[in-house]
C-alpha positions as CSV (number, residue, x, y, z in Angstrom):
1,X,0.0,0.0,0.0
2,X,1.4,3.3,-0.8
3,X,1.3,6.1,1.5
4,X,-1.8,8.1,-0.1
5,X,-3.3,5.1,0.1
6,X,-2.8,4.7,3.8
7,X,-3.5,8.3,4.1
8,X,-6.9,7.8,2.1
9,X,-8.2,5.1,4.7
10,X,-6.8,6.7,7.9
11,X,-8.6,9.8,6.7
12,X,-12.2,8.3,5.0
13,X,-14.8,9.9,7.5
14,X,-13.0,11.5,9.6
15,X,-14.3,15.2,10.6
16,X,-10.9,16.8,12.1
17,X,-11.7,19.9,14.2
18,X,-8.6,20.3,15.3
19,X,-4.7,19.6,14.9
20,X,-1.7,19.7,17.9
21,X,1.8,20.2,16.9
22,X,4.2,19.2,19.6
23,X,8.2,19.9,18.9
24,X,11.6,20.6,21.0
25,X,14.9,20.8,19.8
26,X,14.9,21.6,15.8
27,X,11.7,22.6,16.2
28,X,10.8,26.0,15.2
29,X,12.7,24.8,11.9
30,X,10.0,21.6,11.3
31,X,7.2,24.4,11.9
32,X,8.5,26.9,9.2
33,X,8.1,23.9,6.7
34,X,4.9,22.9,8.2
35,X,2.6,25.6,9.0
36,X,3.0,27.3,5.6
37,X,1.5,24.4,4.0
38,X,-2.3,25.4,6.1
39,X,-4.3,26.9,3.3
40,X,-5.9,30.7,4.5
41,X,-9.3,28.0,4.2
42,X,-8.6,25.8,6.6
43,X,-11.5,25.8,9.2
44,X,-9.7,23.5,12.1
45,X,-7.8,24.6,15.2
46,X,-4.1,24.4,14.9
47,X,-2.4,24.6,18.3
48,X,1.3,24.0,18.8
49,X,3.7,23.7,21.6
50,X,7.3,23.7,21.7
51,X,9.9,23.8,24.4
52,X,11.3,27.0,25.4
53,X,12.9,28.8,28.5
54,X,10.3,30.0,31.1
55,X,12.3,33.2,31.2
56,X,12.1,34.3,27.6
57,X,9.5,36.2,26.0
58,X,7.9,34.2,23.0
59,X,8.1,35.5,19.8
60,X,6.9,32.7,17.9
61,X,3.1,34.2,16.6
62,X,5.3,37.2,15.4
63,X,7.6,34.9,13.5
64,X,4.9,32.8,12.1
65,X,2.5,35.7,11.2
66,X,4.5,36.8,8.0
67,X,4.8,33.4,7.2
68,X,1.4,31.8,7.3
69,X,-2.1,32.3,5.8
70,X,-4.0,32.0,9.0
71,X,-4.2,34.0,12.0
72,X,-1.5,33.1,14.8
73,X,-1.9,34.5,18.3
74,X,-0.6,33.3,21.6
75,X,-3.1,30.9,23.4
76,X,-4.9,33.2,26.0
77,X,-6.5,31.8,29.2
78,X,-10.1,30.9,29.2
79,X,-10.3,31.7,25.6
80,X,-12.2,30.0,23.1
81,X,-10.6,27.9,20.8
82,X,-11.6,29.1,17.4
83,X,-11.1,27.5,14.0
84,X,-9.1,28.8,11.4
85,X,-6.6,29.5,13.9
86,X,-2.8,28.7,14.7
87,X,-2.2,29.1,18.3
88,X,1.3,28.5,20.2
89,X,1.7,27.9,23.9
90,X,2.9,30.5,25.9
91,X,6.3,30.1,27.9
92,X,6.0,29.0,31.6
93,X,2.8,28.0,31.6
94,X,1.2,24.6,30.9
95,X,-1.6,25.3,28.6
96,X,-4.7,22.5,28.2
97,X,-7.8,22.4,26.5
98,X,-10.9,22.3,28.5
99,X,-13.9,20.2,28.0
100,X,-15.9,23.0,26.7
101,X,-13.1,23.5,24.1
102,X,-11.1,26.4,25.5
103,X,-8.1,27.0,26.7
104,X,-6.7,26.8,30.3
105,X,-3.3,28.2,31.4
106,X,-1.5,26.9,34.9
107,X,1.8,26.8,36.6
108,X,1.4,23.4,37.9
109,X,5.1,21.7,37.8
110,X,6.8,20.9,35.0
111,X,6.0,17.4,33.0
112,X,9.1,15.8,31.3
113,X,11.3,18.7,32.6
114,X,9.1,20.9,30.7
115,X,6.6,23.6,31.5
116,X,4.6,24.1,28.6
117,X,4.6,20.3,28.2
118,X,3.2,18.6,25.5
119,X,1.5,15.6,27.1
120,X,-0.4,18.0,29.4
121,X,-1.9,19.8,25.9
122,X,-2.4,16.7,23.9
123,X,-3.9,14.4,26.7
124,X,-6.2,17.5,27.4
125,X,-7.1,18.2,23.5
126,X,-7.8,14.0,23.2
127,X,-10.3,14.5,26.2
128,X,-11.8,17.3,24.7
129,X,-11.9,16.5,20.8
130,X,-11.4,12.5,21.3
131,X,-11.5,11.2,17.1
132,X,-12.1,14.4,15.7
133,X,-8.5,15.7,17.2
134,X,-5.2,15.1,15.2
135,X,-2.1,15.2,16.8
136,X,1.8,15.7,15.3
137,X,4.8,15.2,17.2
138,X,7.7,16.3,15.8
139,X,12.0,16.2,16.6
140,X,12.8,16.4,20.4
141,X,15.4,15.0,22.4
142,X,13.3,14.0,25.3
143,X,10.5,12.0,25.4
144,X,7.4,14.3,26.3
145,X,4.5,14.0,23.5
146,X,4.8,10.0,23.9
147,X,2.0,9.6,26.7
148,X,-0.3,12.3,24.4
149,X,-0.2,10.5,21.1
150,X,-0.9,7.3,23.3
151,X,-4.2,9.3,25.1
152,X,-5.0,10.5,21.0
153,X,-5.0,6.9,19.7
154,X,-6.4,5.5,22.3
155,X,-9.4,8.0,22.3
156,X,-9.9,7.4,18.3
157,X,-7.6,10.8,17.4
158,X,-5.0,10.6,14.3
159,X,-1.2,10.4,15.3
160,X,1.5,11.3,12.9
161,X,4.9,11.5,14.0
162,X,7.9,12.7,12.4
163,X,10.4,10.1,10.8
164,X,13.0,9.8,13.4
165,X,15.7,9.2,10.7
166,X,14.9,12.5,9.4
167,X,14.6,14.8,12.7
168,X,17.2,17.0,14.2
169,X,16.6,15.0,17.4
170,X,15.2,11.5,16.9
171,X,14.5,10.9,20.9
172,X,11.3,12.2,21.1
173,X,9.6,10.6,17.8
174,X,11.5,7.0,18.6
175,X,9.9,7.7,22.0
176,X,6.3,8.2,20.3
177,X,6.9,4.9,18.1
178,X,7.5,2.9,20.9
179,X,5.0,3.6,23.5
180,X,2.0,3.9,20.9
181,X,2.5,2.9,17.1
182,X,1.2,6.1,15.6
183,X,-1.1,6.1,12.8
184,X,1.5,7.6,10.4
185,X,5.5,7.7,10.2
186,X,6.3,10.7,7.2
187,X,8.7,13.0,7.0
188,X,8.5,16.4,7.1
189,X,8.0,17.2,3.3
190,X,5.2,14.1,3.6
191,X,3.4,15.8,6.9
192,X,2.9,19.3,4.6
193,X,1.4,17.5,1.9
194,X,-0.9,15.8,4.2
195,X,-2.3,19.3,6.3
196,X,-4.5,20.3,3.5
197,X,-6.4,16.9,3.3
198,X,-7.7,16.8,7.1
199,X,-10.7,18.6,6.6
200,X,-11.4,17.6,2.8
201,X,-13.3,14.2,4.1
């Protein structure tokens, strides 16, 4: 079976309402070849969350917003997740979905060393979205991300992960494979020609 193929059953019936994008090390890179593939159409949720020191500024919706067709913004407490949207966690703060699909910002402690963590958003966005949520995990050298593409499959969601071979740090995709086998394995250029199909079924 060749990989559209796969992609054409993994995606028959499926209503995505919304994607999460989890990355660490390498990245903001992945992202610039990712999220300019979201056409200014799209209609579902794109939320991502990557790594960075709790005592930095981000500047990651201003690098993205010249680069991007959609709105980006910085995920705001208590706000409601809207669609056609690319969000990105702030620093320090764990951010989660809530059941009533917003979002929910906290300074409990850090997950996998890291505060945003990635399990925290994705096993919060499975809980909230369950099969209509698609997740991406992408290079890392830790192994944060595994445990929320596990709670994604497991509550019907579609898990891609980044081929390891291909990633600027393989830990956290190998880490992915091996707790949950994802749905999908691509690289990078494979995962941008895959973003416009989610919400064509």
């Amino acid at each position: 079976m060749t990989t559209n193929e796969q992609v054409g059953q993994l995606l028959a019936g499926r209503h995505i309402e919304a994607l999460v994008i989890g990355a660490s090390a390498g990245g903001i890179e992945a992202l610039l070849m990712l999220l300019p593939a979201l056409p200014a159409s799209l209609k579902l949720a794109v939320v991502c969350i990557l790594h960075m020191p709790p005592d930095r500024e981000s500047r990651l919706a201003e690098l993205f917003a010249s680069r991007v067709h959609l709105p980006v913004r910085e995920a705001a407490d208590k706000e409601a997740i809207a669609g056609g949207t690319i969000y990105f966690a702030a620093p320090a703060y764990h951010l989660s979905v809530e059941e009533d699909r917003s979002f929910s910002l906290s300074c409990e402690p850090p997950v996998n060393y890291a505060r945003p963590a990635i399990d925290v958003l994705m096993e919060s966005a499975a809980d909230a979205y369950g099969p209509a949520l698609a997740g991406i995990l992408l290079t890392g050298a830790n192994q944060d991300g595994a445990a929320g593409m596990a709670r994604i499959r497991a509550c019907g969601g579609l898990t891609i992960v980044q081929d390891p071979l291909e990633a600027q740090a393989s830990t956290m995709p190998e880490q992915a494979i091996a707790r949950s086998a994802p749905h999908l394995v691509l690289r990078l250029a494979a995962i941008a020609a895959l973003l416009p199909k989610l919400e064509e079924q």
